[in-house]
N, C-alpha and C positions, 0 to 999 in steps of 0.2 A: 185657929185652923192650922194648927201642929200636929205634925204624922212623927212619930218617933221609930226607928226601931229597936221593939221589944215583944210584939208575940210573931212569931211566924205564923202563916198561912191564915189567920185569923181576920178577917174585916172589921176593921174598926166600926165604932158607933156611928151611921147617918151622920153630917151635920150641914146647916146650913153657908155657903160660902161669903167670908166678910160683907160684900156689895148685893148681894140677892139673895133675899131669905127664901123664895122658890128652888132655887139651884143646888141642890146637893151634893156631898163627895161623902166617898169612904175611902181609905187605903187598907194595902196588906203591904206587909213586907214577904219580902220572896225568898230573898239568900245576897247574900254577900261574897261578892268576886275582888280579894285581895283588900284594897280599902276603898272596893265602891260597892254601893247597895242597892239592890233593881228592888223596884216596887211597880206594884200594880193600882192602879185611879179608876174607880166609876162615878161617873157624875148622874146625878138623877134627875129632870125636868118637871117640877110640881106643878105647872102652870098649864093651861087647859088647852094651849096651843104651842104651834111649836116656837121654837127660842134656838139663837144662833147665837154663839160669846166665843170670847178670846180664855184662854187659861194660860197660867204657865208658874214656875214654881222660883223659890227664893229658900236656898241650901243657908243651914246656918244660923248666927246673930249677925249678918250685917244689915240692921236694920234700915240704914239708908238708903241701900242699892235697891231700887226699883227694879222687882222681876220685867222681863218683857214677853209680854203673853201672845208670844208667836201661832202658838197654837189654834186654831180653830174646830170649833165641835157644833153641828148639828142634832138638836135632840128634837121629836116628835111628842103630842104633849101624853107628860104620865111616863116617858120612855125614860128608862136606864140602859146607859151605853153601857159595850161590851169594855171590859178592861184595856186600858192603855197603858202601855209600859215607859217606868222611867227610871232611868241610872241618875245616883247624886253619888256625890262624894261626902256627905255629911250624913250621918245618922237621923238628920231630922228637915226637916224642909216646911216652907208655907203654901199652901196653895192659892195661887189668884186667881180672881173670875173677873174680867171685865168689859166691854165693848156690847154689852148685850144686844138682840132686835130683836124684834119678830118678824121678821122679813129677812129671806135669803141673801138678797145683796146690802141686806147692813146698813138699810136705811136707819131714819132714825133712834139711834142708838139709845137705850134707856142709862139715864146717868149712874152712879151708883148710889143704891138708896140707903148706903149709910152716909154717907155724907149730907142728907138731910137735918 
């Protein structure tokens, strides 16, 4: 779940994100301001209802440093969000998805099913 940038304006291929193989992402890269780089994120909702998760992203190889997926996103089922913007300072970044529910207030949270 590597976004690089190397084509401009182009959306990468679909992919599934590490922890929910329903939840999808694509990026584009935008343009570069000096040595940071805005990119664009759509995530997509393949599950037949709707799904609330956390996202948030991890610039880099420091593999150890746990993103913190402050972010929150509501998707409706089958719904692709509109583009979200993000400045990194590294040419490449990871995307996280985690916290997932089906429920607004984030009840029971589904784990992530790669760790099965």
């Amino acid at each position: 779940s590597t976004a690089t940038a190397f084509s401009q304006e182009r959306w990468s291929p679909w992919e599934a994100t590490y922890c929910y193989e329903d939840i999808h992402f694509r990026t584009r890269y935008v343009k570069a301001f000096g040595d940071r780089h805005e990119w664009e994120i759509e995530f997509k909702n393949r599950y037949n209802r709707m799904v609330v998760f956390n996202y948030g992203i991890l610039e880099g190889d420091d593999d150890d440093e746990y993103p913190v997926t402050t972010h929150r996103k509501t998707l409706k089922a089958f719904e692709v969000c509109d583009p979200v913007v993000i400045h990194t300072q590294a040419e490449g970044f990871v995307i996280l998805v985690d916290q997932l529910s089906f429920y607004v207030d984030s009840s029971e949270i589904i784990p992530c099913e790669a760790a099965e």
